[in-house]
VOGU-3710 file (C-alpha; in Angstrom, 3 decimals, decimal comma):
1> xxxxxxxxxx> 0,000/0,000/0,000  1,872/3,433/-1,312  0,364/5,858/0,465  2,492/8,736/-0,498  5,770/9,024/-2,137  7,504/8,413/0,594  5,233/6,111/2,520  4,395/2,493/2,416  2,261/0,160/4,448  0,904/-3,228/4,881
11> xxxxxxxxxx> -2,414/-3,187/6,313  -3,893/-5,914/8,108  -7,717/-6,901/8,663  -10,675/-9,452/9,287  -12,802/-9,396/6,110  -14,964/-11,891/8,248  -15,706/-9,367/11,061  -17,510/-6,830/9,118  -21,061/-6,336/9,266  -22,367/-4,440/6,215
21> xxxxxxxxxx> -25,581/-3,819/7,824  -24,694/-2,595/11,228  -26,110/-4,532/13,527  -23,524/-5,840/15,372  -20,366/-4,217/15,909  -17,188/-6,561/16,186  -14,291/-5,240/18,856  -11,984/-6,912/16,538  -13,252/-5,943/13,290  -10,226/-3,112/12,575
31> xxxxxxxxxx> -6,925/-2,397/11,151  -2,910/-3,118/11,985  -0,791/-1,491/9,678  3,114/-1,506/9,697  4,995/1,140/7,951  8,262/2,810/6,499  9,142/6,023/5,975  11,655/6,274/2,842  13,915/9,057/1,132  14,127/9,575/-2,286
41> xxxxxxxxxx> 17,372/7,088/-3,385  15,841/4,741/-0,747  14,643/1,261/-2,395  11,564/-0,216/-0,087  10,639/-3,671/-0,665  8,011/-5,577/0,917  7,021/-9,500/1,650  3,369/-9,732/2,262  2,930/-13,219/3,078  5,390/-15,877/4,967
51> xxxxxxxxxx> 5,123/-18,096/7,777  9,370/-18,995/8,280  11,155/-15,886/10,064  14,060/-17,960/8,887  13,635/-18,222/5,575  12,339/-14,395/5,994  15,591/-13,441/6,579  17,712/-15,274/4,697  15,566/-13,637/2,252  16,545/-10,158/3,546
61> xxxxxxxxxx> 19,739/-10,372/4,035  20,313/-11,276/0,867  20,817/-9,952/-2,119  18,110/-8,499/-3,635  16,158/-7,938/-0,092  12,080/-9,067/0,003  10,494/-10,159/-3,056  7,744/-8,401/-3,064  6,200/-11,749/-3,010  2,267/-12,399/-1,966
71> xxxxxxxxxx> -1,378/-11,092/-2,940  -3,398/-8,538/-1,133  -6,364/-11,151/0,054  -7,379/-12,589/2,723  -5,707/-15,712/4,746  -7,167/-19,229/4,643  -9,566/-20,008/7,235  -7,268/-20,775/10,741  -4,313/-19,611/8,898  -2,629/-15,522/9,712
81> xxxxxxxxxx> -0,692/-14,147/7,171  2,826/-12,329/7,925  3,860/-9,171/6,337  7,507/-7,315/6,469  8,947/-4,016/5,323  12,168/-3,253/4,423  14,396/-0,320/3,081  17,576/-0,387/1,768  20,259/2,784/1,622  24,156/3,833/1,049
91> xxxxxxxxxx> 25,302/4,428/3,948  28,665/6,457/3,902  31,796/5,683/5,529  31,914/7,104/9,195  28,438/8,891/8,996  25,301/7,386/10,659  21,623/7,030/8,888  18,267/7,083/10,812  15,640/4,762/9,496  11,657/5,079/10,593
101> xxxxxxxxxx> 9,272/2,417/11,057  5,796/2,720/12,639  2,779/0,577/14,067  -0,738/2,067/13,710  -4,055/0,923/14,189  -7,727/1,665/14,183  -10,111/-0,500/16,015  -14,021/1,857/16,110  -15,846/-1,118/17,654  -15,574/-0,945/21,613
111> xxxxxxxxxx> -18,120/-2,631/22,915  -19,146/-3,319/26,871  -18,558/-6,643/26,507  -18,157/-7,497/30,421  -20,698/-8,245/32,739  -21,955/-4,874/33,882  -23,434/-5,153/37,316  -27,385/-4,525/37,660  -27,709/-5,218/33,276  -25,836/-8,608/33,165
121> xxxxxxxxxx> -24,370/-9,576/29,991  -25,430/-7,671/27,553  -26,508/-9,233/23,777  -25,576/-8,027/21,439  -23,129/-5,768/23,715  -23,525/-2,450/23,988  -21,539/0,201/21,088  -19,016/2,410/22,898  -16,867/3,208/20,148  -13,411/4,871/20,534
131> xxxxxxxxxx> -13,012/8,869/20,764  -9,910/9,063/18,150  -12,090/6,645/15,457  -14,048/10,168/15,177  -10,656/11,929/14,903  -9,323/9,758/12,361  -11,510/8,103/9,416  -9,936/5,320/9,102  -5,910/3,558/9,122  -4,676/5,798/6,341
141> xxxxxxxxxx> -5,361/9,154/7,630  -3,717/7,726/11,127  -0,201/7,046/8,972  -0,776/10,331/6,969  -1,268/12,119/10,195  1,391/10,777/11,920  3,922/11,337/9,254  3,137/14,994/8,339  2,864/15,893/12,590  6,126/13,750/13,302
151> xxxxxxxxxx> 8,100/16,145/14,202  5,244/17,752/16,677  4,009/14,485/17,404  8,286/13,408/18,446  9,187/16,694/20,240  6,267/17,054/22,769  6,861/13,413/23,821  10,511/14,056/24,847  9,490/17,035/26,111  7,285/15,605/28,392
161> xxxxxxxxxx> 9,696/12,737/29,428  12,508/14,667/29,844  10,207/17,326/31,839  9,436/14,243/34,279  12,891/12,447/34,397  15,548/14,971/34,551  13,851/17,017/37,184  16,109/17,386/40,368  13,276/15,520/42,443  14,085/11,684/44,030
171> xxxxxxxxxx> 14,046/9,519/41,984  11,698/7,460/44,293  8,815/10,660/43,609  9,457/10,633/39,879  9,015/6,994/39,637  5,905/7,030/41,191  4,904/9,787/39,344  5,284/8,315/36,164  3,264/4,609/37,172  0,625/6,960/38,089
181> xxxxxxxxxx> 0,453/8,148/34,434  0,758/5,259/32,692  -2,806/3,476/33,428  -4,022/6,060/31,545  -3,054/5,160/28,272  -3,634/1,261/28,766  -6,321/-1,101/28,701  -7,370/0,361/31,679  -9,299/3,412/30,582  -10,718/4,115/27,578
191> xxxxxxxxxx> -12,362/7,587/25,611  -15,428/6,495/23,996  -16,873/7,576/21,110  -19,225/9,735/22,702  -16,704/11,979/24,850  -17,221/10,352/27,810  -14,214/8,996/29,652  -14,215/5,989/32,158  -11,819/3,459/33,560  -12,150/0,194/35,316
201> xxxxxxxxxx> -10,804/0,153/38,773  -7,425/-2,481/37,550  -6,824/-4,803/34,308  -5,857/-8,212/34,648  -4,669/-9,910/31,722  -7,425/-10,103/29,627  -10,227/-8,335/31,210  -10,734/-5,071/33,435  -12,483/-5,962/36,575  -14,969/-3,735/38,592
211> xxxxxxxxxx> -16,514/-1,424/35,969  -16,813/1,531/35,749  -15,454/4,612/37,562  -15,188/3,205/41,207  -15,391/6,042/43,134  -13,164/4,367/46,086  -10,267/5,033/42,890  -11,123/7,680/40,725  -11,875/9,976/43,386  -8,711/10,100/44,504
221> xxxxxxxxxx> -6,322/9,779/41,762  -4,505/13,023/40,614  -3,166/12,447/37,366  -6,159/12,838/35,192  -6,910/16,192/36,632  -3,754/17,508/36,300  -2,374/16,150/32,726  -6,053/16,221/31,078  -8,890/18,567/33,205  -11,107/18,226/30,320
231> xxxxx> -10,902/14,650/30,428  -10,848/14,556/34,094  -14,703/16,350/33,811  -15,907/14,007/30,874  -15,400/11,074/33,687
//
């Protein structure tokens, strides 16, 4: 997938999840999508289906790098198909070269799909929906985004992280400072399509337990407040 000149992508889906009419709305029916960002003399090849890391590899280190080989399609039932990037550049003696790769996704469909007290289980479960799935149409405007805001997207991270861990402060307080932040970009919490922001009171490994908003938790916690008011409000 070329998305511009100087982007490429494999994206990755469930044909089977989709629902054409609407009725029920799959958590997993969304889209993975690894990508490369390439210069002009770079050459990008790409291997969209294997199931051998190996014989990956050998492949890539090869030569003449991926084959390009594979179909866009889906898998056979029971069967995932394995995609890889690569790009390949002159490197200079004694100089160093930076290469970008990226992840992305887009998943719409969150659904309550626990067992809410006082409503049971509900069927089918209820839509929630994700807040930045009404940012961001779809997979390809996520990459576009992300590549035309890197340098935005890459400076206010560090600055944050280098704000929090090369303050003077203990580093006792700053550790705990940060694993107060961190739940709120996991499983955790989530910022549903609506606006509306709620967490669970912990996650275990698949499931959140003790939905939604305890108050004997998110009454107390500071983080939310003070990174995010708006957000904190929306709870």
């Amino acid at each position: 997938l070329k998305l511009k000149d100087n982007l490429t992508a494999i994206d990755m889906f469930n044909t089977s999840l989709s629902d054409p009419d609407g009725h029920y709305y799959d958590i997993h029916d969304g889209h993975f999508a690894s990508f490369a960002v390439s210069q002009d003399t770079d050459v990008v090849s790409s291997l969209l289906q294997f199931d051998s890391v190996e014989s990956m590899w050998t492949m890539f280190s090869g030569a003449h790098g991926l084959s390009g080989g594979g179909t866009p399609g889906p898998s056979p039932t029971g069967r995932t198909w394995n995609g890889a990037l690569a790009v390949t550049r002159t490197i200079a003696a004694k100089t160093t070269e930076v290469f970008t790769f990226g992840l992305a996704w887009h998943f719409p469909n969150r659904a309550n799909n626990w067992s809410q007290p006082g409503l049971g289980n509900l069927t089918p479960p209820m839509f929630l929906g994700n807040r930045y799935a009404t940012l961001y149409k779809d997979i390809t405007t996520v990459m576009k985004y992300t590549l035309d805001h890197f340098t935005f997207l890459h400076d206010n991270t560090f600055a944050f992280r280098n704000c929090m861990f090369d303050s003077t402060l203990p580093w006792q307080l700053i550790d705990s400072a940060a694993g107060r932040v961190s739940p709120l970009r996991t499983p955790t919490c989530m910022w549903i399509a609506n606006g509306g922001f709620f967490a669970f009171e912990g996650s275990s490994e698949k499931n959140g337990c003790c939905p939604l908003n305890c108050t004997h938790v998110w009454n107390y916690e500071q983080s939310l407040a003070n990174l995010w008011p708006n957000l904190e409000q929306a709870m």
